[in-house]
LUMSE-156901 format. One record per residue (C-alpha): x, y, z. Coordinates in steps of 0.02 Angstrom, whole numbers, plus 50000, padded with zeros to 5 digits. Example, Ala and Ser with C-alpha at 12.3 -4.5 7.8 and 13.67 -1.06 7.14 Angstrom:
! LUMSE-156901
node x 50615 y 49775 z 50390
node x 50684 y 49947 z 50357
//
This chain:
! LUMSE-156901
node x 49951 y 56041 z 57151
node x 49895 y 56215 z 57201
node x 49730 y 56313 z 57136
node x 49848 y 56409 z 57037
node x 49924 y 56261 z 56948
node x 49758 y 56182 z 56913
node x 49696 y 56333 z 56827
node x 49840 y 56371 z 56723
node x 49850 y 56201 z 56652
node x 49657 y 56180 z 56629
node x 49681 y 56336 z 56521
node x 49809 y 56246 z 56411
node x 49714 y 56117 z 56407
node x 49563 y 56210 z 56346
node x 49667 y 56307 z 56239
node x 49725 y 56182 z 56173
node x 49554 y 56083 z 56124
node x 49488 y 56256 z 56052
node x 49675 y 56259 z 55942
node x 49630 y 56073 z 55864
node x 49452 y 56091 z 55858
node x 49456 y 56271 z 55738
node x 49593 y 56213 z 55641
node x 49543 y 56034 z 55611
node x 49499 y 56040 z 55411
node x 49340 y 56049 z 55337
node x 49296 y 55926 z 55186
node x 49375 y 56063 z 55057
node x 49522 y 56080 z 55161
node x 49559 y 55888 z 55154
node x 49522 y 55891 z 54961
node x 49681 y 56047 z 54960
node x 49762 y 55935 z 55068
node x 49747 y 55786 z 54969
node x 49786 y 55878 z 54812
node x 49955 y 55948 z 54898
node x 50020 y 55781 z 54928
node x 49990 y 55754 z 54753
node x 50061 y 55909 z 54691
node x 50211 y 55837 z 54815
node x 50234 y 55684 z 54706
node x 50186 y 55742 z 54539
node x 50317 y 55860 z 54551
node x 50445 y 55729 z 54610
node x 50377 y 55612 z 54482
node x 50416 y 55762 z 54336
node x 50581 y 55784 z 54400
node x 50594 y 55595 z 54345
node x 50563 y 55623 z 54216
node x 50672 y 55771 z 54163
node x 50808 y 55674 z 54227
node x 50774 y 55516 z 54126
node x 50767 y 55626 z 53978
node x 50914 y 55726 z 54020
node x 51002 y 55541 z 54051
node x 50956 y 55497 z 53855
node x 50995 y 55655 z 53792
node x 51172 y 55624 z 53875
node x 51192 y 55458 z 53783
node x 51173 y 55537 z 53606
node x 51273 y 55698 z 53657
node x 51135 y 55815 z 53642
node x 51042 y 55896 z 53795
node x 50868 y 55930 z 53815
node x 50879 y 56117 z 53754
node x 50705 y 56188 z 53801
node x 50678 y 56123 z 53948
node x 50709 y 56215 z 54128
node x 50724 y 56058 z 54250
node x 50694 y 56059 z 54434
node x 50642 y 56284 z 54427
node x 50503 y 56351 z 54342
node x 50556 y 56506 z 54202
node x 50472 y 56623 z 54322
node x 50572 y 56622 z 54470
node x 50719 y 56673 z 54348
node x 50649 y 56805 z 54252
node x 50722 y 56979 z 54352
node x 50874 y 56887 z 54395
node x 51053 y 56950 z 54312
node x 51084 y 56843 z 54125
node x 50924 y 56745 z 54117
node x 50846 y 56736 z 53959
node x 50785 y 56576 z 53891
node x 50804 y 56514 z 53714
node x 50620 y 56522 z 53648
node x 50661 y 56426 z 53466
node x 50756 y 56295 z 53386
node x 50903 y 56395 z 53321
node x 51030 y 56488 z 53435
node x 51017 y 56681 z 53442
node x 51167 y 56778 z 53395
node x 51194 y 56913 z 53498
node x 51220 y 57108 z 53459
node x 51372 y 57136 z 53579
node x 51463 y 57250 z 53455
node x 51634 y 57186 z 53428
node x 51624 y 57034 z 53549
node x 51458 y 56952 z 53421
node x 51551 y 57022 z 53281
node x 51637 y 56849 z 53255
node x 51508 y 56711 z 53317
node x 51479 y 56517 z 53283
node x 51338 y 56493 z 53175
node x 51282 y 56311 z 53275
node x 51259 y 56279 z 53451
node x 51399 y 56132 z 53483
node x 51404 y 56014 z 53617
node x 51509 y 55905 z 53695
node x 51506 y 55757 z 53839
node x 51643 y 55737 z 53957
node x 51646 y 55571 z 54046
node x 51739 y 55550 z 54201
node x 51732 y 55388 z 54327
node x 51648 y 55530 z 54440
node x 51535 y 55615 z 54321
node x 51460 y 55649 z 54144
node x 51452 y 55829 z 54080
node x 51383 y 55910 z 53944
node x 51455 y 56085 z 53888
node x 51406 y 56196 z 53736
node x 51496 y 56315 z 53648
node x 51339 y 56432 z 53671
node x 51427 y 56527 z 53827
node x 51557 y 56415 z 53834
node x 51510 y 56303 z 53973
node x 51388 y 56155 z 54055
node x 51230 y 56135 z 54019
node x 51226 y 55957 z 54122
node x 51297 y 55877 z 54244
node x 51278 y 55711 z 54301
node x 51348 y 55630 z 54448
node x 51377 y 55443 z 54427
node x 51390 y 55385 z 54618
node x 51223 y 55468 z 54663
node x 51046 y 55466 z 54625
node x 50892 y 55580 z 54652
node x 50742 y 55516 z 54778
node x 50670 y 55402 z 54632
node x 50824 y 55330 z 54585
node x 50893 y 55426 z 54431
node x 51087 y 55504 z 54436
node x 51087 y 55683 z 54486
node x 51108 y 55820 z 54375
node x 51130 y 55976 z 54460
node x 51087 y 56097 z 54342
node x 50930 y 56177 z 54333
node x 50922 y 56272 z 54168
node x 51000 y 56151 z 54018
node x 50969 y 56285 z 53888
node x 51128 y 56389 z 53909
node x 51268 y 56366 z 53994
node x 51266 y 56365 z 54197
node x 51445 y 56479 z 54221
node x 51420 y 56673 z 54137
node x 51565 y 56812 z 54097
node x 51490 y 56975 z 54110
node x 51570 y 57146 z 54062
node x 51542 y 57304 z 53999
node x 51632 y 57330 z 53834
node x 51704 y 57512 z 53758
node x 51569 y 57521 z 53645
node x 51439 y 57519 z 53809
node x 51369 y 57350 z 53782
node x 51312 y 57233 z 53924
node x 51388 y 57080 z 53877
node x 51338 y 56915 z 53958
node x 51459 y 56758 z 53859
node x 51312 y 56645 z 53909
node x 51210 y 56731 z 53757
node x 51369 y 56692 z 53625
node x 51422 y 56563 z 53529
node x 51621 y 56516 z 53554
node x 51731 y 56422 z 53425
node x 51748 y 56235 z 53514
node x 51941 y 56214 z 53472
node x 51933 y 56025 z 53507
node x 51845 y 55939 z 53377
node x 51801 y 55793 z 53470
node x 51599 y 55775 z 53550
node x 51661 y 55669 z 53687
node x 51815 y 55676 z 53775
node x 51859 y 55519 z 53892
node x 51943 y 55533 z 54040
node x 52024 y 55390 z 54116
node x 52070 y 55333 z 54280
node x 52237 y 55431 z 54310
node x 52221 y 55574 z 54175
node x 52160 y 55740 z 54166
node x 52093 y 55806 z 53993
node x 52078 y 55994 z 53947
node x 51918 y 56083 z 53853
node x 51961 y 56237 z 53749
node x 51822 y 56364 z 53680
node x 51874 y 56535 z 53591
node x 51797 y 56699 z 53543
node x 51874 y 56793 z 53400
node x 51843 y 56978 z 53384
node x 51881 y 57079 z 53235
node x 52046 y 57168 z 53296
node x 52134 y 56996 z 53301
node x 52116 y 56961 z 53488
node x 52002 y 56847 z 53583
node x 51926 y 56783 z 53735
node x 51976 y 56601 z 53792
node x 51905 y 56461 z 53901
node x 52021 y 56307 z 53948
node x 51926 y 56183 z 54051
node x 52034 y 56051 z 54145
node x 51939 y 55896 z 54218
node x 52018 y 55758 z 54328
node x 51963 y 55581 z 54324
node x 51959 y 55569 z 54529
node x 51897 y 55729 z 54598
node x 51740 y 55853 z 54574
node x 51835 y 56002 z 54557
node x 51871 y 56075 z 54365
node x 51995 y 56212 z 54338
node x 51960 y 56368 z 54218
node x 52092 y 56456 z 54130
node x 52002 y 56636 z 54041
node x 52113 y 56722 z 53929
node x 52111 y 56900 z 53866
node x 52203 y 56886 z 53713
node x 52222 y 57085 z 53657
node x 52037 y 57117 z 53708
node x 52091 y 57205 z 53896
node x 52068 y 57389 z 53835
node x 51916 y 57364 z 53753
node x 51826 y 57299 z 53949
node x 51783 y 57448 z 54055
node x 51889 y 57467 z 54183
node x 51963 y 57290 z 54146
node x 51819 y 57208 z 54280
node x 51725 y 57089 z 54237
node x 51614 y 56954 z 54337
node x 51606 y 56766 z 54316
node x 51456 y 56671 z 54413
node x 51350 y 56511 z 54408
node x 51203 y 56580 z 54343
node x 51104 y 56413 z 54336
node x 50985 y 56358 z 54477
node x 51053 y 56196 z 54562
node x 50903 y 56073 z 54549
node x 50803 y 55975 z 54683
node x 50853 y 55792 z 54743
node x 50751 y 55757 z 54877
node x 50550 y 55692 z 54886
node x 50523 y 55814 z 55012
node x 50562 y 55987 z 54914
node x 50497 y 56087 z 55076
node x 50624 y 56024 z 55182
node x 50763 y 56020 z 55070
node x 50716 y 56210 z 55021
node x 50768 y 56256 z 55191
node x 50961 y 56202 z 55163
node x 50939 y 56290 z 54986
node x 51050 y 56452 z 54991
node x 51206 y 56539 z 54932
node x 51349 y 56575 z 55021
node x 51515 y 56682 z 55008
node x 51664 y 56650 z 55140
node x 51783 y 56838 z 55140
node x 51885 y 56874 z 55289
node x 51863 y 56707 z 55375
node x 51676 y 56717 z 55382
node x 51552 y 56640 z 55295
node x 51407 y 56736 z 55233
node x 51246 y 56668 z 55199
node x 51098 y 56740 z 55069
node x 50933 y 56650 z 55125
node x 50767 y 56714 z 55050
node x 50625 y 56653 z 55154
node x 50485 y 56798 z 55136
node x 50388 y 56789 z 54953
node x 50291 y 56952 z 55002
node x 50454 y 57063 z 55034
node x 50546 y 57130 z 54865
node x 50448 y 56989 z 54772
node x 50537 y 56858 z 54845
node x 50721 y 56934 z 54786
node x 50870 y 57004 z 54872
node x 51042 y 56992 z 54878
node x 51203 y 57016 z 54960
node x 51341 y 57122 z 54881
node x 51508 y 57150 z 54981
node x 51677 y 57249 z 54900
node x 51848 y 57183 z 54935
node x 51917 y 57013 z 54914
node x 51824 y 56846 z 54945
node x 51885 y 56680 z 54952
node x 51738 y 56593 z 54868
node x 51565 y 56582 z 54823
node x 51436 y 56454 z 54815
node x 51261 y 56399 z 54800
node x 51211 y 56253 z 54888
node x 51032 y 56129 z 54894
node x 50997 y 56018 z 55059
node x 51171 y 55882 z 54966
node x 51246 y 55957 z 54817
node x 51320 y 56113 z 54782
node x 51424 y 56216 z 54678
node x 51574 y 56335 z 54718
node x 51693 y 56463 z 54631
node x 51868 y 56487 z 54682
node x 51955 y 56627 z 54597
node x 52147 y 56584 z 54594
node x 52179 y 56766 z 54576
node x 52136 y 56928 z 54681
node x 51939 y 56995 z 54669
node x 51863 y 57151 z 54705
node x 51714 y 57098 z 54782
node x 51559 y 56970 z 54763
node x 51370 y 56976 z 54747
node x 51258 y 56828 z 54808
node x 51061 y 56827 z 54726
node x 50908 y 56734 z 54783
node x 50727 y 56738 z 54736
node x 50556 y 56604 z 54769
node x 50391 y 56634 z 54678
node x 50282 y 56563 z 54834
node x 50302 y 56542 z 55010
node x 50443 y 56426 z 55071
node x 50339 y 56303 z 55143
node x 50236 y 56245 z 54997
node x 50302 y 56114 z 54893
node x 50267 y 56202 z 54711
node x 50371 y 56383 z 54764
node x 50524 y 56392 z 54640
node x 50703 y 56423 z 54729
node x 50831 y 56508 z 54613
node x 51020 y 56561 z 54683
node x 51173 y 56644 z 54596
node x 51317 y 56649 z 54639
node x 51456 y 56762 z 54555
node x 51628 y 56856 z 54607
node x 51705 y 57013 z 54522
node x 51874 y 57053 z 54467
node x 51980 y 57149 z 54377
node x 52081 y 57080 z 54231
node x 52280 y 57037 z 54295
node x 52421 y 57121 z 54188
node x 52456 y 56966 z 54102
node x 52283 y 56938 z 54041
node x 52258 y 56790 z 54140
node x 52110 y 56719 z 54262
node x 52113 y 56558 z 54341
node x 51964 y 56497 z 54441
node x 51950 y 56345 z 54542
node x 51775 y 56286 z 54515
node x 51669 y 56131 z 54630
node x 51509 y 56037 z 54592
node x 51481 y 55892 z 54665
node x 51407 y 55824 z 54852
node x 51444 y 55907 z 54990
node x 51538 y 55746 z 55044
node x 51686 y 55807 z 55203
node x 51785 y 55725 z 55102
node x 51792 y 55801 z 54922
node x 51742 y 55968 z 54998
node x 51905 y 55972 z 55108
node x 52031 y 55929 z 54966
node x 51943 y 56080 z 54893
node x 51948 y 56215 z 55016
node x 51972 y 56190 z 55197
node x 51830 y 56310 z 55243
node x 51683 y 56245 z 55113
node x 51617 y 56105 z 55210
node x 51562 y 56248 z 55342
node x 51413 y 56277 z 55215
node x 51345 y 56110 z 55311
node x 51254 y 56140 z 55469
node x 51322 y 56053 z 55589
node x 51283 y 56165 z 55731
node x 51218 y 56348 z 55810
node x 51338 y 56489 z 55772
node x 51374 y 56496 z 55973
node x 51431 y 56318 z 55986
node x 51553 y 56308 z 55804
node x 51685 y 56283 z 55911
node x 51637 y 56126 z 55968
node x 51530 y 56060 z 55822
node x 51640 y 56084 z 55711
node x 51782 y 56001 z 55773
node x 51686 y 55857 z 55839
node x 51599 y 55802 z 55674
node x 51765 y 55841 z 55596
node x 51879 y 55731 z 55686
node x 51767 y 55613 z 55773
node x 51591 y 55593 z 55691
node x 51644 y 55569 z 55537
node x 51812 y 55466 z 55538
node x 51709 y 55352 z 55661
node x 51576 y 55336 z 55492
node x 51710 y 55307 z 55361
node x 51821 y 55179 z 55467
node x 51676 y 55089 z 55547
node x 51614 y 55104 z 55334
node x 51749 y 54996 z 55304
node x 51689 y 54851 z 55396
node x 51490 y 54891 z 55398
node x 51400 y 54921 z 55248
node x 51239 y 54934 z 55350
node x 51231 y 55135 z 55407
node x 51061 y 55087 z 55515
node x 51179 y 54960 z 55622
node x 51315 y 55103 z 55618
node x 51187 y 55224 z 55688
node x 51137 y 55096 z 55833
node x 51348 y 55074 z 55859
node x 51407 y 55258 z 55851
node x 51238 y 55279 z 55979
node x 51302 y 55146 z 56088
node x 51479 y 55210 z 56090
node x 51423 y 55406 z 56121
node x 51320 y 55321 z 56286
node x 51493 y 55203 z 56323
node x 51584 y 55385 z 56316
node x 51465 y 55478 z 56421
node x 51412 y 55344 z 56550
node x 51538 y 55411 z 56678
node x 51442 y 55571 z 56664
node x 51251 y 55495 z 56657
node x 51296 y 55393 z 56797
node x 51339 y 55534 z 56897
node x 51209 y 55621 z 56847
node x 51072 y 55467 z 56870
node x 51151 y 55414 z 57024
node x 51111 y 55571 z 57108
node x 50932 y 55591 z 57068
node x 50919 y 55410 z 57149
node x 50990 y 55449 z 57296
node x 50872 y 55611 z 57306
node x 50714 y 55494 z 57283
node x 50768 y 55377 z 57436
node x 50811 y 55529 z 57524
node x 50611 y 55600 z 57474
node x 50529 y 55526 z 57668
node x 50659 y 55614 z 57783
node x 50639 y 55763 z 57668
node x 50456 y 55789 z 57680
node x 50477 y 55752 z 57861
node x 50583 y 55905 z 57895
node x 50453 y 55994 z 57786
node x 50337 y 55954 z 57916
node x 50433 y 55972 z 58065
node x 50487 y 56176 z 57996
node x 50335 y 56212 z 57908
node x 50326 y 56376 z 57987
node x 50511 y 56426 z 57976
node x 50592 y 56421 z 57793
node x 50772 y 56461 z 57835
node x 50756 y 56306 z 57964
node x 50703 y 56201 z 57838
node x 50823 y 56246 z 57704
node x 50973 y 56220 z 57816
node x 50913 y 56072 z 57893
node x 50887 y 56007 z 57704
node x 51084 y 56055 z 57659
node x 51115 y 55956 z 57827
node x 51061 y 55807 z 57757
node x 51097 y 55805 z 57594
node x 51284 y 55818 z 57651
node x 51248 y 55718 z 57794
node x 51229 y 55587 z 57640
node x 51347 y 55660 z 57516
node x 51212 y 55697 z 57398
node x 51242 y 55873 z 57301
node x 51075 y 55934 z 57235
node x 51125 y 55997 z 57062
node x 51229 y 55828 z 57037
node x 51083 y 55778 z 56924
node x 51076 y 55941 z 56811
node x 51282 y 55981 z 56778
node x 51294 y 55824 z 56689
node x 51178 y 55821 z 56567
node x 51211 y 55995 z 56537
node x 51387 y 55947 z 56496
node x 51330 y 55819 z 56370
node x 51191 y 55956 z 56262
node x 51357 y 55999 z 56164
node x 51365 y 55822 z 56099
node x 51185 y 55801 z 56091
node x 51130 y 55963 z 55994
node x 51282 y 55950 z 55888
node x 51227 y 55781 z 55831
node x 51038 y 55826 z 55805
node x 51095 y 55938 z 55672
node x 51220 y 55849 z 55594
node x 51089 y 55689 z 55553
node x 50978 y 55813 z 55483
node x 51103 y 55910 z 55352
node x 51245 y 55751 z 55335
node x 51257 y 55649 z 55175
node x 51329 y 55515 z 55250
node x 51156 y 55459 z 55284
node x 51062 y 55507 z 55120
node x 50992 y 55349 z 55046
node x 51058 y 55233 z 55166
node x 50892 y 55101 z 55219
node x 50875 y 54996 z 55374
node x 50724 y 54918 z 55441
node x 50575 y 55010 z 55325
node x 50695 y 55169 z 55326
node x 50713 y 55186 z 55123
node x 50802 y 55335 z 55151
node x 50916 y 55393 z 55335
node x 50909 y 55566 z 55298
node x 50735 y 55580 z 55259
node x 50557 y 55545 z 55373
node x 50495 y 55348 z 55378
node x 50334 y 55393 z 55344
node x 50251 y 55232 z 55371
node x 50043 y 55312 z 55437
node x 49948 y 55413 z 55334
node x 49830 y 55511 z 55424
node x 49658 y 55567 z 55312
node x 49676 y 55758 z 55380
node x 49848 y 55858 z 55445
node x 49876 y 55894 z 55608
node x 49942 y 56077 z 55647
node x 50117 y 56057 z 55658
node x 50133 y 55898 z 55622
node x 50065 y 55841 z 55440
node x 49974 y 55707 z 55382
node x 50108 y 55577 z 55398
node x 50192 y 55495 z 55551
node x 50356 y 55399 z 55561
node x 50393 y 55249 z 55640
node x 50575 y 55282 z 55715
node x 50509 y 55424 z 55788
node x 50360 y 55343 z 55874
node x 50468 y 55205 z 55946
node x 50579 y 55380 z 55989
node x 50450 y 55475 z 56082
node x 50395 y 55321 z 56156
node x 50566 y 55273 z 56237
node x 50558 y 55472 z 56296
node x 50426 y 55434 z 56397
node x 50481 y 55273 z 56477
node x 50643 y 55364 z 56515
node x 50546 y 55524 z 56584
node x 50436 y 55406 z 56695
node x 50593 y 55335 z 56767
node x 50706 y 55515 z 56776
node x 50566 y 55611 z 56855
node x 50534 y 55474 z 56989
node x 50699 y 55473 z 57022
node x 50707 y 55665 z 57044
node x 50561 y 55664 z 57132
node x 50638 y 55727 z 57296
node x 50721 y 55861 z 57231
node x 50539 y 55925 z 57209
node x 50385 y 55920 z 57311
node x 50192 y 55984 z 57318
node x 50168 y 56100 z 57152
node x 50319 y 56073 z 57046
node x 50323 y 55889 z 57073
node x 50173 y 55872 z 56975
node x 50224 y 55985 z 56876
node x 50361 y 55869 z 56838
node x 50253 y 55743 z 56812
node x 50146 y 55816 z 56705
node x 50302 y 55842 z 56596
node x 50336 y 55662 z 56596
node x 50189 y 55634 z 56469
node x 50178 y 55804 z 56364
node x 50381 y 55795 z 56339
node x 50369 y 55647 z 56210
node x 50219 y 55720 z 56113
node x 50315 y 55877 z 56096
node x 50460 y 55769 z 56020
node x 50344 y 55693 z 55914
node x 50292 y 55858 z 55838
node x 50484 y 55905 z 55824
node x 50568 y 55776 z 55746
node x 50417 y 55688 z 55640
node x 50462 y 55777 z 55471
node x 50680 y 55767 z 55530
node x 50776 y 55632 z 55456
node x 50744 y 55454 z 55529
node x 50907 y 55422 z 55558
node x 50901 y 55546 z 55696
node x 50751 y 55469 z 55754
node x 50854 y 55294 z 55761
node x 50995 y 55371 z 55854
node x 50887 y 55444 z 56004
node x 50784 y 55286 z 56012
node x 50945 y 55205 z 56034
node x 51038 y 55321 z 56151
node x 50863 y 55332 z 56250
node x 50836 y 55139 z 56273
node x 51011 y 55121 z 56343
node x 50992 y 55267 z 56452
node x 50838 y 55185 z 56504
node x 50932 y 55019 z 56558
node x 51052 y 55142 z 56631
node x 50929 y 55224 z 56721
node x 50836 y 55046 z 56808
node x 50996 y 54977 z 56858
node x 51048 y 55147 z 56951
node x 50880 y 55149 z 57040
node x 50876 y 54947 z 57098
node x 51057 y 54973 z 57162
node x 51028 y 55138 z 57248
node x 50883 y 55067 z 57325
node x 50953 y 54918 z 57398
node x 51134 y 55020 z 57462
node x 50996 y 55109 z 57549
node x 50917 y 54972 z 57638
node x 51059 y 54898 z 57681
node x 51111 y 55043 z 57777
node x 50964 y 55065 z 57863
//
């Protein structure tokens, strides 16, 4: 290693130190520390309990009316058709004509579907809960996706004749059916009717249409002799509602919280990430028409489908706090605008539900692309890939496995099957430039003093032996597609969410199994134990890769290599510690085999070589 070297990395080094040593916490630090973990699970814990209540409020029909569940009031409040109820009795509205003719008593009434319970309200004419049967939150309570219960989560908004703003989700509807719970059966689909009388004889209607085997209800809105009294006959419909949290870790799952639009075969994306810039709010508004809309947490989301032609869409976000910190609020809307058809008729295909491959595709071909399962630059692969191969391997192998842990170890055992022709290659050749290492420092003795000498009398033998130099790097750069496709699509997939194996509760979440007294920068306060059996297999398999490069380098860079060898895995320690373990589990995996892989190469290299000399 030359003086150069030395120096550089002793300043790292020092660097380094100096890094851990300032920001190591103080005794008050730990204490803020300590209490953020408990802020962590107190806030988990209350989303419990929301959900418990909201569960035994669905039992007797009636929701939980003053509570906001999963999003504080405040990250709400300058957002388009929030107000909250603040007492007991439902506020009629002064819309002119369209509160002329208003229910006097908020009305509710519970769908039931094998997939899912609901709970609308004739106060806007929509849900005010929704429960999903065949999934539960982190603590093991069904998921209901909607944040505010006090109103309901879809909103009409227009401006009347008279010039009056009017929002539907402030206005109490005439329920047409009669019964509080409609049943629907395996087989059937059942149809919710709500209807607002104005004084000239007209009047706005909802028909809701559920279906006992699929997330998606369908909206019928009627304007019944009401169209010249809209101006311009435009009027938006959104889901005003924030989508609640699932997930015991609310910072990660914050960072797959967005909305999202798809127009002109692109999908648009409205992320807010900076508190400090517009107070935490923007938005996206586009003109001409859009396909659908959505907002969408880390597993669940909601979409809107308009049947008919739109004029545009607008997307809005806004956090109270920075996106990092477990207590910061996330609130998304998502609504599309249109003008009223000639035959007083808009039909809207509407979603909400997992964002299962599955149920998303038999929605809309294009709404699973809300799931990351790779870099804009490599879609074209990713996509594909986890579309036709990922997951059909997950759902047929399902069929026989119930186990997803084992399924993780077998889809990692059959990626390495499918790429061993390529790894070989690629291992193979960094072998054969180890044995090749003695006859190569030789010649860089014998030509110290002339490098053109030395280079070609280095080409000379490597094709003296049939060894290509960059045989060892095309390879595995051939393979990244697979691999970087994959690490996403572990992270964001819900095939893995709440699967356990081993002391895994949860695939798509960190197996926290140390907990440190003080955070490490970067790291946290918690470790998990796929990922230190991961990191550790990364640097048995970099021990074994750089000594089998090792003549493709010599003096300065190979120690630089094999200084890599051990600061590679820490760095992968950092990186994947708070990712989902079931990443963790595949790379520990595909890393052990390529390890074996990797030792058998090397003995039978060797040998070949000796018995040719």
């Amino acid at each position: 290693m030359d003086k150069n070297t030395v120096v550089g990395f002793t300043l790292i080094f020092v660097l380094m130190l100096g890094w851990f040593y300032f920001t190591l916490p103080n005794e008050e630090q730990l204490a803020e520390q300590q209490k953020q973990r408990a802020i962590r699970d107190s806030l988990a814990q209350v989303d419990l309990n929301q959900n418990l209540n909201s569960n035994l409020d669905s039992d007797i029909g009636v929701p939980s009316r003053l509570q906001n569940q999963g999003i504080g009031t405040s990250a709400l409040s300058n957002m388009k058709s929030s107000q909250i109820i603040d007492g007991n009795e439902p506020k009629v509205q002064n819309v002119g004509m369209f509160g002329a003719i208003q229910d006097s008593v908020q009305r509710f009434t519970t769908i039931d579907t094998p997939l899912y319970k609901a709970i609308f309200t004739n106060k806007g004419a929509g849900p005010t809960q929704f429960t999903l049967k065949e999934h539960v939150n982190w603590a093991g309570t069904p998921v209901q996706m909607i944040g505010d219960t006090t109103l309901s989560a879809y909103n009409l908004g227009f401006l009347s004749t008279e010039n009056y703003n009017v929002e539907t989700q402030q206005i109490l509807f005439e329920a047409e059916n009669p019964a509080s719970n409609i049943l629907v059966l395996s087989g059937e689909n059942r149809s919710l009717s709500y209807r607002l009388n104005v004084p000239n004889g007209g009047a706005l209607r909802y028909t809701y249409t559920f279906f006992s085997d699929s997330y998606e209800i369908d909206l019928r809105v009627e304007y019944i002799g009401i169209q010249e009294y809209i101006l311009g006959r435009s009027v938006d419909f959104g889901f005003i509602s924030p989508l609640n949290f699932t997930e015991r870790d609310r910072v990660q799952e914050a960072l797959e919280t967005s909305a999202y639009l798809f127009a002109g075969g692109e999908l648009e994306r409205l992320k807010v990430d900076n508190p400090d810039e517009n107070n935490g709010y923007n938005e996206l508004n586009i003109n001409g028409v859009v396909e659908w809309v959505a907002t969408k947490t880390k597993f669940f989301t909601q979409l809107i489908q308009p049947v008919h032609s739109t004029e545009g869409a607008l997307l809005i976000g806004q956090i109270n706090g920075k996106v990092d910190q477990a207590t910061t609020d996330h609130a998304y809307q998502a609504m599309v605008n249109s003008d009223i058809p000639s035959n007083g008729k808009q039909e809207y295909r509407l979603y909400i539900g997992p964002t299962k491959y599955a149920d998303m595709k038999s929605y809309n071909e294009n709404a699973f692309d809300m799931v990351e399962v790779g870099y804009g630059w490599l879609r074209w692969f990713s996509d594909p890939f986890v579309r036709f191969i990922v997951i059909p391997f997950f759902n047929v192998m399902g069929g026989f496995i119930s186990n997803y842990g084992v399924l993780v170890i077998i889809f990692a055992v059959t990626v390495k099957l499918v790429l061993s022709p390529l790894t070989f290659k690629s291992y193979k050749s960094m072998a054969a430039m180890k044995e090749l290492q003695p006859q190569m420092k030789e010649l860089q003795e014998k030509y110290k003093s002339d490098p053109q000498k030395q280079q070609k009398a280095t080409m000379d033998l490597y094709r003296k032996n049939k060894v290509n130099p960059l045989g060892g790097c095309v390879p595995i750069l051939l393979q990244f597609p697979i691999l970087i496709t994959l690490w996403l699509f572990f992270q964001n997939s819900i095939l893995l969410r709440q699967e356990s194996f081993l002391w895994a509760n949860d695939l798509s979440a960190p197996d926290f199994i140390i907990n440190l007294p003080f955070g490490i920068p970067f790291l946290g306060d918690q470790i998990g134990g796929f990922v230190i059996l991961m990191s550790l297999s990364m640097g048995l398999q970099s021990r074994l890769t750089g000594g089998a490069s090792g003549g493709a380098a010599s003096g300065a860079m190979a120690q630089n290599m094999k200084i890599m060898q051990y600061i590679l895995p820490i760095m992968m320690l950092f990186i994947f510690n708070r990712f989902a373990s079931g990443l963790s589990l595949y790379y520990l995996i595909f890393n052990v085999l390529s390890i074996v892989q990797q030792y058998y190469i090397n003995r039978s290299t060797h040998k070949a070589t000796l018995v040719k000399s």
